[in-house]
C-alpha positions, 0 to 999 in steps of 0.5 A: 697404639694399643693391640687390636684384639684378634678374633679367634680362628674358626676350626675347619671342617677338615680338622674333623675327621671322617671314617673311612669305608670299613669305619663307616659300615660299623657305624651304620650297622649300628644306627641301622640295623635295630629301625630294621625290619620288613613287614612285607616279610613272612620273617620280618625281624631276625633273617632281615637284619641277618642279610643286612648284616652280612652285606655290611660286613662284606663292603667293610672287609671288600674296603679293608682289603683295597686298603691292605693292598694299597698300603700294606702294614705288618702288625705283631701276631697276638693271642686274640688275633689267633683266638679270631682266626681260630674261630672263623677257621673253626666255623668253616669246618663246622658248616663243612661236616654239619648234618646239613651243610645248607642250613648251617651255611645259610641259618634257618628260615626263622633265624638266619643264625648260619655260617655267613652272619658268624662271620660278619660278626667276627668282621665287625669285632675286628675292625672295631678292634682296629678302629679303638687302637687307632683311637676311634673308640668312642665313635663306636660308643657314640653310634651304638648309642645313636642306634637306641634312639628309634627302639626306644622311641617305638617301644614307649609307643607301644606301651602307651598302646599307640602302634599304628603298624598292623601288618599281617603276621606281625603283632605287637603286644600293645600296653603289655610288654615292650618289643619295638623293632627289635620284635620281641621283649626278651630281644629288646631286653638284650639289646638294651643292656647294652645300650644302658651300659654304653649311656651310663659310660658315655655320660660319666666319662666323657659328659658334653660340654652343654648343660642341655646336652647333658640333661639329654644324656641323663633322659636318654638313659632313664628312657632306655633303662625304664624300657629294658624294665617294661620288657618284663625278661627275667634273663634282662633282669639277671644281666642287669644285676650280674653287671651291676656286680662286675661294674662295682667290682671292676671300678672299684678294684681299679680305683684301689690300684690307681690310689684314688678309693675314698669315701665318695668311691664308697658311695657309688659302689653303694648307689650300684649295690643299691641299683642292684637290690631294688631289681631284684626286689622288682624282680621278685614283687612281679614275679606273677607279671613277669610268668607271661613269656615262657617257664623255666620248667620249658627251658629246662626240659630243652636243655635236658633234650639237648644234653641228650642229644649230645650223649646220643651223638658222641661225634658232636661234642667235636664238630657240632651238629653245625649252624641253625641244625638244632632243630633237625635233630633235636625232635627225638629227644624232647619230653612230650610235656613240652606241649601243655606249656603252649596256649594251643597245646602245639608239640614245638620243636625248640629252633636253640638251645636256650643256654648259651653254653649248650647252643654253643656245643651243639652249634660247634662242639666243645672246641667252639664252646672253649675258643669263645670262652678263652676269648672272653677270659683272656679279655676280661682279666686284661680289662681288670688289669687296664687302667683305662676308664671304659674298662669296668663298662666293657666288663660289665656288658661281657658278664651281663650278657653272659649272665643273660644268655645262660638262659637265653639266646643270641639274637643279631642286634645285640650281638653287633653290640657285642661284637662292638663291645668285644672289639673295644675291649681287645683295642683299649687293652692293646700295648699299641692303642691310641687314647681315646681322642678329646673331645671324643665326638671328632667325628666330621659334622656331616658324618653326624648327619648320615648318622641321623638320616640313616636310621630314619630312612630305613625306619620308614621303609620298616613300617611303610608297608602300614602307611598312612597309620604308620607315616605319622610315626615314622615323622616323629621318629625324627625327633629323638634322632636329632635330639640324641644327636645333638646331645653327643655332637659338638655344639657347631653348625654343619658344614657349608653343603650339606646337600649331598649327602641329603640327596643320598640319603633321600634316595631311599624314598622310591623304595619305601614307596614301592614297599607299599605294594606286595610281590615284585615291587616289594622285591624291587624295594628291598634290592634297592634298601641294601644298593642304597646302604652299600652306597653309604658305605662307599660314597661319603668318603669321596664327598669330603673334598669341596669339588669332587670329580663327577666321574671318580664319583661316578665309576665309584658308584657303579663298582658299588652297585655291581657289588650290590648287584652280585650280593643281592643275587648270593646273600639277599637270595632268601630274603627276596624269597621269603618277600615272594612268599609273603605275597603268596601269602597275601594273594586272593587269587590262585593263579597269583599264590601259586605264581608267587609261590614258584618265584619263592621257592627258585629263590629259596629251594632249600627252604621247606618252611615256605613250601609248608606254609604254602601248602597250610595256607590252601588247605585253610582256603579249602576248608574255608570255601567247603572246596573238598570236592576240588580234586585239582586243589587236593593234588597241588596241596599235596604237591607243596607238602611233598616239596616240602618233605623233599627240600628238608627231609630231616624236619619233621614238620613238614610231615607232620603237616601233610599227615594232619592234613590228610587227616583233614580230608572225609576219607583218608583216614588210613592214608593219614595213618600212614603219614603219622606213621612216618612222621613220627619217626623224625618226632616219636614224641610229638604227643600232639601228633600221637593223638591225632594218629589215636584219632584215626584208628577211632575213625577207621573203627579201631577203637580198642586200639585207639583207647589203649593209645589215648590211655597210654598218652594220658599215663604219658602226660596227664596234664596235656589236655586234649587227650582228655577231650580226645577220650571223650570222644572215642567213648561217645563213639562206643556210646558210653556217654557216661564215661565220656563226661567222667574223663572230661571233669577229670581234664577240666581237674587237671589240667584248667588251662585247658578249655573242653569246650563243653 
């Protein structure tokens, strides 16, 4: 009787693994945070992510710790555990003997860059440190890959000029450069190097099994590199060819050891030489394309002012000056010159460095500068040692990004990159690593899911705040989504009951409703965004059996929400504030503003920004309406510059807001004077405010004083315009009408940038 042939067994779902919490909140940082932004905040792309961030990192380390406690190990005391704890230890006394503890603690409004999100960050390099010796690298790999699929997708979107999103206060430079939801080109540079580097991996080492899935692969990393090209950054451009170089290096080196060099090695080594040399062919043939974005001659005088500082504060070369605090010092140092850069001619005080090497002196002195560098030698000389083949990719990301950054500066989605990349390099180059498990993507199928929808969901809470325009993009966001994924997932279907998790997902919804609405609702919206994430996090590890139990779930959910509850109250305080003071901001009504305005400033007392930007915005409405007689107006503006003045009295802007504002006023000029006076001594060189005390001597009839000071200015700076205009000025108001004309041909000669209006 012949042998029947028996029908090969189906795999269960539960050979496929599924992450556990503090596995789980790296892998929706990834997918999540770059679809992340608020348009219902006055900092919309930055301080979100930041908050986001740090409440992630918060759940991972709250899991890691009930696991620890549950099942304790004892692991082996290794230099870059040391280096982290070093770090982390480091940053604590930074934040303590800052020149502004609360600041360093929290970052600045326009950043968030403070003590708490370097924390998440060196949380997160290590959990992907442990997830890689635990071999679940390319989980990490596969997610940051996922996460590219919406910045990508947007950015084309906006290249062809087809951005619906039109919120007020965010702009984005449509057919001109890429920026997408990461909000700016060069962030977006930064952040596709990455991406590019963890496709092009992805793709040669561990390929799909399907031919289309491949193919998907191959554009996905077109796209993305073709994108990172359109942002037009010259410091994307220096990262790109610094790891081209360290991938030849690196691979070729590697290849050398194990034997295996031969002519086809030859020939890759050359296509990456190849690659290299056409960009910076392209680099040079748009050079006049890639002026638009800022000078090297502002940058330069940035990193002299901060070399400056560091020389006028021996103590800082220590400890630092601490977290986001660079611009309170920083405004005595700078070169007036910095003004004529700036299309309104607008004396700005840089916020960082612009050089990664300086931001991390000034940040945390010279021992903060040494433990990061001691980290990434020590990793990058195990990496030329590894024979594993991820080795010369995470090579390459580290020197890339350091190439990029020696004239740039971190920004928080790709430093969660960064920080994923760091820890996969400490993790393959750890004596207890597991490999790399095969096929890579073991991930469970509705894990797979949760990965998709995520970034979706939040990616329509982003832009719902400019619905309808907004609602046909957010849809067609899901189709890159589900053709990335099923390019890196095994080609099987999805488990029986994938309801639940759908149910989870779309609990999102009622939030992204609510964020069509300004003031408490959007609040309510973005407390209910960061609930609903820390429920990612928690509640699909109890989904894996077929029947859970509805009160484990349950008592699960409500610990969660407690924890949302108390980080919302703590971490997302600013946040909630910033959303207050966006709908002051929006708000017709002065009742409304200033009931808005109060509820922002309880929120976020340390925040002098909102205080001034409140205080700006009437003073527009009064000029506006001709309300000058309105004394019960002039004394609330007043008022909110003074709150301003109090909350930060180390910033200068603030002051020198009041001071042109009573400049602004028919007759304050010498109370204006005074305010200038007082402004200038956080910013002497502040040639914008300069003129504008000039001014005012001229209009309290002290015009010899006042054209001294003008041809002083002019002496200081002869290519910032409107000191010529201001001269001009002061001659028509002594009658020399000739004169006048003289000085402004001579502007318009040296400075044609510069508009006279006449």
């Amino acid at each position: 009787m012949p042998r029947r042939k028996r029908r090969a067994p189906v795999a269960s779902t539960n050979a496929f693994a599924w992450p556990v919490p503090e596995e789980l909140a790296p892998l929706l940082a990834m997918t999540v945070i770059p679809a992340l932004f608020n348009i219902q905040s006055g900092a919309s792309f930055e301080p979100d992510k930041a908050a986001m961030l740090i409440s992630l990192a918060a759940a991972a380390l709250a899991a890691r710790l009930w696991r620890a406690w549950r099942q304790p190990q004892r692991r082996a005391i290794t230099l870059p555990a040391v280096l982290l704890a070093g770090l982390a230890l480091w940053a604590i006394l930074v934040t303590l003997a800052a020149i502004d503890p609360v600041t360093s603690l929290w970052g600045n409004y326009e950043r968030g860059y403070g003590l708490l999100i370097v924390l998440a960050g060196l949380a997160f390099l290590a959990i992907a440190w442990e997830m890689t010796r635990a071999g679940k690298g390319w989980w990490l790999v596969d997610a940051a890959i996922l996460g590219a699929a919406i910045p990508v997708f947007y950015g084309y979107v906006q290249m062809l000029g087809l951005d619906p999103v039109r919120g007020v206060g965010i702009s984005f430079p449509l057919g001109e450069r890429a920026a997408s939801t990461l909000g700016n080109p060069l962030y977006l540079g930064d952040y596709l190097l990455l991406t590019s580097i963890l496709l092009l991996a992805r793709r040669i080492l561990r390929p799909p099994d399907r031919p289309a899935a491949r193919h998907a692969l191959d554009l996905a990393l077109l796209l993305a590199a073709g994108l990172l090209g359109l942002t037009f950054s010259r410091s994307a451009y220096l990262g790109l060819a610094a790891s081209g170089l360290t991938l030849t290096l690196f691979w070729w080196g590697q290849r050398r050891r194990m034997g295996a060099a031969g002519r086809m090695d030859r020939w890759v080594a050359g296509g990456v030489l190849l690659a290299v040399g056409m960009g910076a062919a392209a680099m040079i043939a748009l050079w006049p394309r890639l002026q638009h974005g800022g000078t090297l001659q502002q940058r330069l005088l940035i990193w002299r002012a901060v070399i400056d500082l560091m020389q006028a504060r021996p103590r800082a070369l220590l400890t630092g000056l601490g977290f986001d605090t660079l611009p309170l010092a920083l405004a005595p140092h700078l070169s007036p010159t910095l003004a004529h850069f700036e299309p309104d001619f607008a004396f700005r005080i840089a916020d960082r460095a612009h050089s990664l090497p300086l931001e991390l002196v000034s940040t945390g002195g010279l021992p903060w500068l040494l433990g990061w560098a001691a980290l990434a030698g020590w990793l990058l000389w195990r990496l030329g040692r590894s024979a594993h083949p991820l080795a010369p990719y995470l090579a390459a990301a580290i020197v890339g990004r350091a190439a990029l950054l020696l004239v740039s500066f971190p920004t928080h989605a790709p430093d969660l990159l960064f920080w994923v990349i760091l820890g996969l390099g400490l993790g393959i180059t750890s004596k207890e690593s597991s490999p790399f498990p095969e096929p890579p993507s073991r991930l469970h199928p509705e894990t797979w899911l949760l990965l998709t929808l995520a970034p979706f969901m939040v990616f329509g809470f982003s832009l719902s705040a400019s619905w309808p325009g907004g609602l046909l993009l957010w849809l067609l966001a899901l189709a890159p989504l589900i053709a990335l994924t099923l390019a890196l997932s095994p080609s099987r279907p999805l488990a029986p009951s994938p309801l639940p998790l759908l149910a989870l997902a779309f609990l999102l919804l009622p939030a992204i409703l609510l964020n069509q609405r300004i003031g408490p609702p959007a609040m309510v919206a973005w407390a209910w965004l960061h609930a609903w994430l820390l429920l990612l996090v928690f509640l699909p590890a109890f989904m894996r059996d077929s029947r859970p139990a509805i009160s484990r779930v349950a008592l699960l959910a409500a610990i969660t929400l407690a924890m949302a509850f108390a980080l919302t109250a703590t971490v997302q305080r600013p946040r909630l504030g910033d959303i207050a003071y966006k709908a002051a901001w929006l708000s017709p009504d002065a009742n409304q503003r200033e009931l808005n305005l109060r509820r922002a400033l309880r929120l976020a007392p340390y925040d002098h920004v909102m205080a001034a930007g409140m205080a700006w915005i009437e003073a527009q409405r009064v000029a506006a309406e001709d309300a000058w007689g309105d004394e019960a107006r002039l004394r609330r503006i007043s008022k909110l510059y003074q709150e301003a003045m109090a909350a930060q009295p180390l910033a200068p802007e603030p002051a020198m807001g009041y001071a042109r504002w009573l400049a602004s006023l028919p007759n304050a000029h010498a109370q204006a004077l005074a305010a200038f006076d007082r402004a200038l001594t956080l910013s002497p060189h502040d040639i914008q405010a300069l003129n504008d005390r000039a001014m005012r001597l001229a209009a309290l009839g002290r015009t010899d004083e006042a054209l001294a000071e003008l041809q002083r200015l002019l002496q200081l700076d002869p290519l910032y315009g409107p000191t010529y205009g201001h001269l001009a000025q002061v001659y028509r108001q002594l009658g020399d009408e000739e004169a006048a004309r003289a000085i402004l041909e001579q502007g318009r000669a040296a400075a044609p940038w510069w508009d006279s209006g006449e």
